[in-house]
C-alpha positions as CSV (number, residue, x, y, z in Angstrom):
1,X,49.4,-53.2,22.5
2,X,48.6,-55.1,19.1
3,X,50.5,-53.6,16.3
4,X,48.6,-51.9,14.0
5,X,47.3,-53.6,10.2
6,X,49.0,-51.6,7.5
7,X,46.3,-51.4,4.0
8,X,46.4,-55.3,3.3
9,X,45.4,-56.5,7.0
10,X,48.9,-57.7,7.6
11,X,50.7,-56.9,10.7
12,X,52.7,-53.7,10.5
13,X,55.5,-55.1,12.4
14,X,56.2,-57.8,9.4
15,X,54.6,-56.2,7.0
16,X,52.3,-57.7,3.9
17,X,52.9,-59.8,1.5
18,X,54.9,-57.7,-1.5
19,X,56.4,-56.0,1.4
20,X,57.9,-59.6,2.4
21,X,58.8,-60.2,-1.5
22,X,60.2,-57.3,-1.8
23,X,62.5,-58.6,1.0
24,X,63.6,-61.7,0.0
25,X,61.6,-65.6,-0.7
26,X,57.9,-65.9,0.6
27,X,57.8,-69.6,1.5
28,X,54.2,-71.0,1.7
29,X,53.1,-73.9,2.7
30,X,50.1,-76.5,1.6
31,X,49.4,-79.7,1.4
32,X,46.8,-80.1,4.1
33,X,44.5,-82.3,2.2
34,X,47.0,-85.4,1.4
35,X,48.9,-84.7,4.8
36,X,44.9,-85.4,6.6
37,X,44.4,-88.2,4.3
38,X,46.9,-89.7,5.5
39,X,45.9,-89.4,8.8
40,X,42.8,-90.6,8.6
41,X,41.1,-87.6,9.3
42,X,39.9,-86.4,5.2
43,X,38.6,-88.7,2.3
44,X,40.4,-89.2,-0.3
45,X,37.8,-88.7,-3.5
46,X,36.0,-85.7,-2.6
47,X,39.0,-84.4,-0.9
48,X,36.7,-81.8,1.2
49,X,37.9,-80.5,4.7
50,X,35.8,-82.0,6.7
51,X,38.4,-81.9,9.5
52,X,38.2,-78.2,10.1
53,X,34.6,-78.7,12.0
54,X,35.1,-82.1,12.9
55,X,38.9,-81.8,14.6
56,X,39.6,-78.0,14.4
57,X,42.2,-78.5,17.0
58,X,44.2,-80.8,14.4
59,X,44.0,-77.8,12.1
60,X,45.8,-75.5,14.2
61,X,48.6,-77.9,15.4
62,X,49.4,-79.0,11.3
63,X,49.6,-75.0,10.6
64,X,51.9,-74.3,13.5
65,X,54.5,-77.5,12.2
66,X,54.3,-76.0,9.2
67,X,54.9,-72.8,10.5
68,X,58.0,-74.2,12.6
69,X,59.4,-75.6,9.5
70,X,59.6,-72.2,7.8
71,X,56.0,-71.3,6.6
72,X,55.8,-67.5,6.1
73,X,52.0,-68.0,5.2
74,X,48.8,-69.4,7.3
75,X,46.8,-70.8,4.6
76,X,42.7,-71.2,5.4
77,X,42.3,-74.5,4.9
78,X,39.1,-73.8,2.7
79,X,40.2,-75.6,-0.1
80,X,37.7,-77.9,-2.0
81,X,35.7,-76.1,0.9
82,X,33.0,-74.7,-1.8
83,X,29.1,-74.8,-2.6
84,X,29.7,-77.5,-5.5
85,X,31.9,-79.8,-3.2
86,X,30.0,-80.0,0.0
87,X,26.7,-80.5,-2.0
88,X,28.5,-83.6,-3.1
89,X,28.8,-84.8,0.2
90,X,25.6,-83.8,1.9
91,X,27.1,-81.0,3.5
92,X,26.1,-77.9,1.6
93,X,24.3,-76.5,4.5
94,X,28.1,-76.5,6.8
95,X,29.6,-74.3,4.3
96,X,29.5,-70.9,5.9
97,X,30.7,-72.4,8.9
98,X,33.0,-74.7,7.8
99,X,34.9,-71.6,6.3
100,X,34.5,-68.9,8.8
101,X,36.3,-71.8,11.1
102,X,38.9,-72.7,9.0
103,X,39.9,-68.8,8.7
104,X,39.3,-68.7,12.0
105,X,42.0,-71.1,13.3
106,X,44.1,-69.5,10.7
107,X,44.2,-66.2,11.8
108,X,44.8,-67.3,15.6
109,X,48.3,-68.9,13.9
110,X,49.5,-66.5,11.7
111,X,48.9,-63.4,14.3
112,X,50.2,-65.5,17.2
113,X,53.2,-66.1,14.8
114,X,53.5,-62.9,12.9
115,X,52.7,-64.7,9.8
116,X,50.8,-64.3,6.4
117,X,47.1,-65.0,6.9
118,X,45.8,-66.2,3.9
119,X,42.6,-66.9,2.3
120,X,42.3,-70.1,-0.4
121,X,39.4,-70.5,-3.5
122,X,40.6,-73.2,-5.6
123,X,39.0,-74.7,-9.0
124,X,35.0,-75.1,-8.7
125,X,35.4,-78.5,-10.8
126,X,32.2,-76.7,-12.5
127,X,33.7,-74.5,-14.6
128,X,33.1,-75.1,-18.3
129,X,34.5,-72.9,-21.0
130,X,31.3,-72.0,-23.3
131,X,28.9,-72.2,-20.4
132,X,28.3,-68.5,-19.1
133,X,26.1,-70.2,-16.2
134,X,28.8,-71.9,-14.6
135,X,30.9,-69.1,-14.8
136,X,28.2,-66.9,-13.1
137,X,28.1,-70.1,-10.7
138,X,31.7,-70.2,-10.1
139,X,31.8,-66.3,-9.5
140,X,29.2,-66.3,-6.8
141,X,31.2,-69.3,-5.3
142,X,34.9,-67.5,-5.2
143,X,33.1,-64.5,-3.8
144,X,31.5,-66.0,-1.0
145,X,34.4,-67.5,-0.2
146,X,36.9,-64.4,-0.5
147,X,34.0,-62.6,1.5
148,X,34.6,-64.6,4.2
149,X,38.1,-64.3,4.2
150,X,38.2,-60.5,3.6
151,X,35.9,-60.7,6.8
152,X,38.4,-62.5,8.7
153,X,40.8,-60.2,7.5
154,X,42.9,-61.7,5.4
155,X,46.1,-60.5,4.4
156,X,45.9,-62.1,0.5
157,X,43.9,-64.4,-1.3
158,X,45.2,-67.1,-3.2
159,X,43.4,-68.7,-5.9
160,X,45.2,-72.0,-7.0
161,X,44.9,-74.9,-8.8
162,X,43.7,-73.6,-12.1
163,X,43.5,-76.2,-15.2
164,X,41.1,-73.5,-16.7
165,X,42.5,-70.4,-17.3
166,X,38.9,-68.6,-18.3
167,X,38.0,-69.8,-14.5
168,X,41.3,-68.3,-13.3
169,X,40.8,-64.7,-14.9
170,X,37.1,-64.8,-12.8
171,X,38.6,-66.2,-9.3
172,X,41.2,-63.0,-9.8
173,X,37.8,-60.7,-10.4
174,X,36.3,-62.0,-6.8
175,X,40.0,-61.3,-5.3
176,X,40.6,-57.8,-7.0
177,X,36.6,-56.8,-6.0
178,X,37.6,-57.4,-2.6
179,X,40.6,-55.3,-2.8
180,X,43.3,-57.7,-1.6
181,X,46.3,-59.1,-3.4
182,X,46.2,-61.9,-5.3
183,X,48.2,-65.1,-5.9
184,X,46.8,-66.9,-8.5
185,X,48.0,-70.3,-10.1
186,X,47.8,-72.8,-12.7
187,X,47.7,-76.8,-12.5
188,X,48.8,-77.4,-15.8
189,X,48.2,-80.9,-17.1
190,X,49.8,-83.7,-19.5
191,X,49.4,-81.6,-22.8
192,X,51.2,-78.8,-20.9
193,X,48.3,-76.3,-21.7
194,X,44.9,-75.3,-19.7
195,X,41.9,-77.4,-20.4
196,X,40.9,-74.9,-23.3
197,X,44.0,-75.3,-24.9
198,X,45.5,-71.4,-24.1
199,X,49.4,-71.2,-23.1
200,X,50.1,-71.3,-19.8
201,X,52.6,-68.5,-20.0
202,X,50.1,-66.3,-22.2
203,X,47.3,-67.3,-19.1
204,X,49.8,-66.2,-16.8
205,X,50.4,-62.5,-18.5
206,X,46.5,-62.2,-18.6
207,X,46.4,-62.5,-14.8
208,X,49.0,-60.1,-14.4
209,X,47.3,-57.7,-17.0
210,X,44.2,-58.4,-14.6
211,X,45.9,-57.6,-11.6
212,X,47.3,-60.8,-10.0
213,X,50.4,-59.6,-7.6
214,X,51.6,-63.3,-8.1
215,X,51.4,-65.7,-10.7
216,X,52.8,-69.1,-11.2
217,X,52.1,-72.9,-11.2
218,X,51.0,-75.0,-8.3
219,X,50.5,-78.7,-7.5
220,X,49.9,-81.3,-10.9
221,X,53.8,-81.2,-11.7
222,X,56.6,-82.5,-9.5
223,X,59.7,-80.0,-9.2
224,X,61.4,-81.7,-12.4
225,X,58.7,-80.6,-14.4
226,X,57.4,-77.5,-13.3
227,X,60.7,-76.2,-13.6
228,X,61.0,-75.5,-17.7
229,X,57.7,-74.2,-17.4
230,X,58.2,-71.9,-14.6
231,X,61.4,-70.2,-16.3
232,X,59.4,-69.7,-19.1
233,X,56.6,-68.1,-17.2
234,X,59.1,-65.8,-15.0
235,X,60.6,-64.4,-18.6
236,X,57.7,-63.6,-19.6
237,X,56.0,-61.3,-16.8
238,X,57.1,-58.9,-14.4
239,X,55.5,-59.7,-11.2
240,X,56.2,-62.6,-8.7
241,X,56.2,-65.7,-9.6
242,X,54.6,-68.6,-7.4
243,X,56.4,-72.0,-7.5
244,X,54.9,-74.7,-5.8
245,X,55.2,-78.4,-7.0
246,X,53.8,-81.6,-5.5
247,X,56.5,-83.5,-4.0
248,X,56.3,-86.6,-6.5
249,X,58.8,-87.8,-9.4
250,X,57.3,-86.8,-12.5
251,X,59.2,-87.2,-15.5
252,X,58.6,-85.7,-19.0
253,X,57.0,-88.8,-20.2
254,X,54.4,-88.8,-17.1
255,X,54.6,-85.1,-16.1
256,X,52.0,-85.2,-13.5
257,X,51.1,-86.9,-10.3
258,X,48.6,-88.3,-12.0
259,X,49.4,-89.6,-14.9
260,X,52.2,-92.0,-12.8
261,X,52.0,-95.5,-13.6
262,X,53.8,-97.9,-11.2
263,X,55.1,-100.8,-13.0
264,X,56.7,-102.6,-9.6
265,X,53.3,-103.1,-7.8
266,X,50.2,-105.1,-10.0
267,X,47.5,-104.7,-6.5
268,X,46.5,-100.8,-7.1
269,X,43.1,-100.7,-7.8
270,X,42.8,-99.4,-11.2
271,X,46.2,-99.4,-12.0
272,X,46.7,-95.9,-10.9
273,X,48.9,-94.7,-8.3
274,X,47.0,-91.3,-7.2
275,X,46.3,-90.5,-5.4
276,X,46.8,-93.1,-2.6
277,X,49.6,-95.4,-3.9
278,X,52.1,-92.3,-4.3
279,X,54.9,-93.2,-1.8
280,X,57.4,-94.8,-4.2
281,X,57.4,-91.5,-6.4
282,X,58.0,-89.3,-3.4
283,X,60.6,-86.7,-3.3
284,X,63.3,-86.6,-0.4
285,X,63.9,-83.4,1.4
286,X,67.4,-83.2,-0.5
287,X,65.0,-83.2,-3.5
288,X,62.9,-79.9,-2.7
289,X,66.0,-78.2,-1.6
290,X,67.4,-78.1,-5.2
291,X,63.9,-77.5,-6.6
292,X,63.9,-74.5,-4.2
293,X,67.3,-73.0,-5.3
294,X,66.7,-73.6,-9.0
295,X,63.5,-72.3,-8.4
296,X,64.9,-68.8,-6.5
297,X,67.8,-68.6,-9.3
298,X,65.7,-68.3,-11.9
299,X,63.9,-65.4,-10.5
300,X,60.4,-67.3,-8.1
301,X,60.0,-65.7,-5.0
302,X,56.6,-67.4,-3.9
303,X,58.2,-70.5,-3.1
304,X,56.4,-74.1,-1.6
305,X,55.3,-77.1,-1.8
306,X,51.6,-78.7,-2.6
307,X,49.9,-82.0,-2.6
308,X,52.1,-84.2,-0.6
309,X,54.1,-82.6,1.2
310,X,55.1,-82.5,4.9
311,X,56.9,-80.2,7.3
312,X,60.6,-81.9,6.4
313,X,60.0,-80.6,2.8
314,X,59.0,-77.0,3.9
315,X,62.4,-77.2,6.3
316,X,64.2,-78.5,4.0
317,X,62.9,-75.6,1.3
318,X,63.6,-72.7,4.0
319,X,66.8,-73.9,4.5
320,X,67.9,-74.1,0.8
321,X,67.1,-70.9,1.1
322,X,69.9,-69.7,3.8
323,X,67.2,-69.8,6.7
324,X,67.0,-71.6,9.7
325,X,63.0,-72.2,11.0
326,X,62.7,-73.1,14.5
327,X,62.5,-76.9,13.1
328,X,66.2,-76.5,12.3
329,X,67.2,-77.1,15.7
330,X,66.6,-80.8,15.0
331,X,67.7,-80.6,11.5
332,X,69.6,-84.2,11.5
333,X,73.5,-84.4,12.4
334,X,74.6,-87.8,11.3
335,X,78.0,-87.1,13.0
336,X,76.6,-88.4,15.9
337,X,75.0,-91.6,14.7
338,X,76.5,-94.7,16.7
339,X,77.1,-96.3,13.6
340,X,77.6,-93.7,11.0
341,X,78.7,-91.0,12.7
342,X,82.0,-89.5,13.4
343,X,81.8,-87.8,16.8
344,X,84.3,-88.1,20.0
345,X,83.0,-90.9,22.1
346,X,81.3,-93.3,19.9
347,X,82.4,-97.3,19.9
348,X,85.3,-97.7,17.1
349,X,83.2,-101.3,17.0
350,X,80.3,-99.9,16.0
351,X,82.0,-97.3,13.7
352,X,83.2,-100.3,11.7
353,X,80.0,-101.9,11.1
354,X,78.8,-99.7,8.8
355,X,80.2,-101.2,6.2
356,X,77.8,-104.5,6.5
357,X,75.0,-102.3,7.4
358,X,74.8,-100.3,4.0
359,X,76.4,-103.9,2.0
């Protein structure tokens, strides 16, 4: 018999989401569209999902790796999966579909797993400050969208990506309607404010006067610079706060993923690593484990990684967190290497090599 959903649709053997917070770290993992990029299976440009119709079965195996590395959460991959961004590709009439299947393969992996089912509305890209229209626009978008999920039966919503905080304050209106808790964050860019010119921490108190259960920054910013402005944002509130950088080396002089330049390779087109030409700047897994403790000591609970990243970074995120994901049982053990390693058995030969092999 099929436990029963407590109020927020989650499964009343794990419990929902604050239940889980109030527990200890809620690790959640995304990334989907750079991981299918690279693939070959999503275009870079539009970025829209188009792998959830066309390959659905791909879907559900990348949410179960990510879920083996340590995922608490089964994100929809609905995001960029709106009105304004399948219109742009000559898909406008697959939207419905495209999301009911994408929460659809979801749900079959987060109840089969006894994790977080969550539903995903992301930034319109039509949002414009002193235009009432395309906030009206952008409403009847996020609640179509959270619709569907709350139909699915979600267990949250998150709304991420958020460069406008005026279109962050309405996505948390379409979440709060539907009666679900929210996780709502920001993608602040280079001038370190929204695109209206508010204060990310003041945006980030107005979603938690509005209701937001979670607050925070996601994707833009790579660990080393998402930190100052996360332990700003956590003094400054009193609900959770949602940490989840793009694996990439931003410093303070190019603070985002896409304002890197790469001065060692002249053939980019345009001069401009992203999003495509982003290897070089990629954080190692030791990278995102000390992102994820700093992030934890100073007080984030809502813990991943965006843009970029891959089921090493979400194992090696849960296990700077103390836990050990069923990916852990091929966490690597260099003792063993034949050249490196230190283990009974291997050739004293070989063991002497390594000095030429690392020079």
């Amino acid at each position: 018999m099929k436990p029963k959903s407590d109020g927020r649709g989650a499964s009343a053997k794990h419990g929902g989401l604050l239940d889980r917070l109030a527990k200890g770290p809620v690790i959640c993992a995304e990334g989907y569209l750079f991981e299918f990029e690279r693939r070959g299976y999503l275009q870079a440009g539009a970025f829209v999902p188009e792998v959830v119709l066309e390959h659905p079965e791909l879907v559900e195996q990348l949410h179960r790796e990510f879920v083996h590395a340590g995922s608490d959460v089964v994100e929809a991959f609905t995001y960029y999966g709106h009105r304004v961004k399948l219109r742009l590709i000559g898909r406008e009439k697959d939207l419905q579909r495209m999301n009911r299947m994408a929460l659809k393969i979801a749900k079959k992996v987060a109840r089969a797993t006894g994790t977080l089912l969550a539903g995903n509305i992301c930034n319109t890209t039509a949002y414009v400050p002193d235009d009432t229209a395309t906030h009206k626009a952008s409403r009847r978008m996020f609640d179509e969208q959270v619709g569907w999920a709350a139909d699915a039966g979600a267990d949250f919503i998150i709304g991420e990506t958020y460069s406008h905080g005026g279109e962050a304050l309405i996505a948390l209106a379409a979440i709060k309607a539907a009666k679900l808790p929210a996780v709502v964050t920001l993608a602040i860019h280079t001038s370190g404010m929204t695109r209206e010119g508010w204060d990310p921490i003041d945006t980030c108190k107005r979603l938690e006067d509005g209701g937001a259960e979670v607050v925070g920054l996601n994707c833009s910013r790579g660990p080393r610079t998402m930190l100052p402005m996360l332990k700003r944002i956590r003094k400054a509130v009193k609900c959770h706060v949602a940490a989840l950088p793009v694996p990439y080396r931003t410093t303070p002089k190019e603070p985002t993923f896409q304002s890197l330049s790469d001065k060692h390779c002249d053939c980019i087109p345009g001069a401009h690593p992203f999003p495509v030409a982003l290897d070089p700047f990629t954080c190692n897994r030791f990278e995102i484990a000390e992102f994820g403790k700093a992030a934890y000591a100073i007080g984030a609970r809502y813990l991943g990684v965006c843009c970029g990243a891959g089921p090493h970074h979400i194992r090696a995120l849960s296990e700077a967190l103390g836990r050990q994901p069923p990916a852990s049982r091929y966490s690597p053990d260099m003792s063993k290497h034949y050249v490196f390693g230190k283990a009974k058995g291997l050739r004293e030969r070989n063991l002497k090599y390594a000095k030429e092999l690392r020079g």
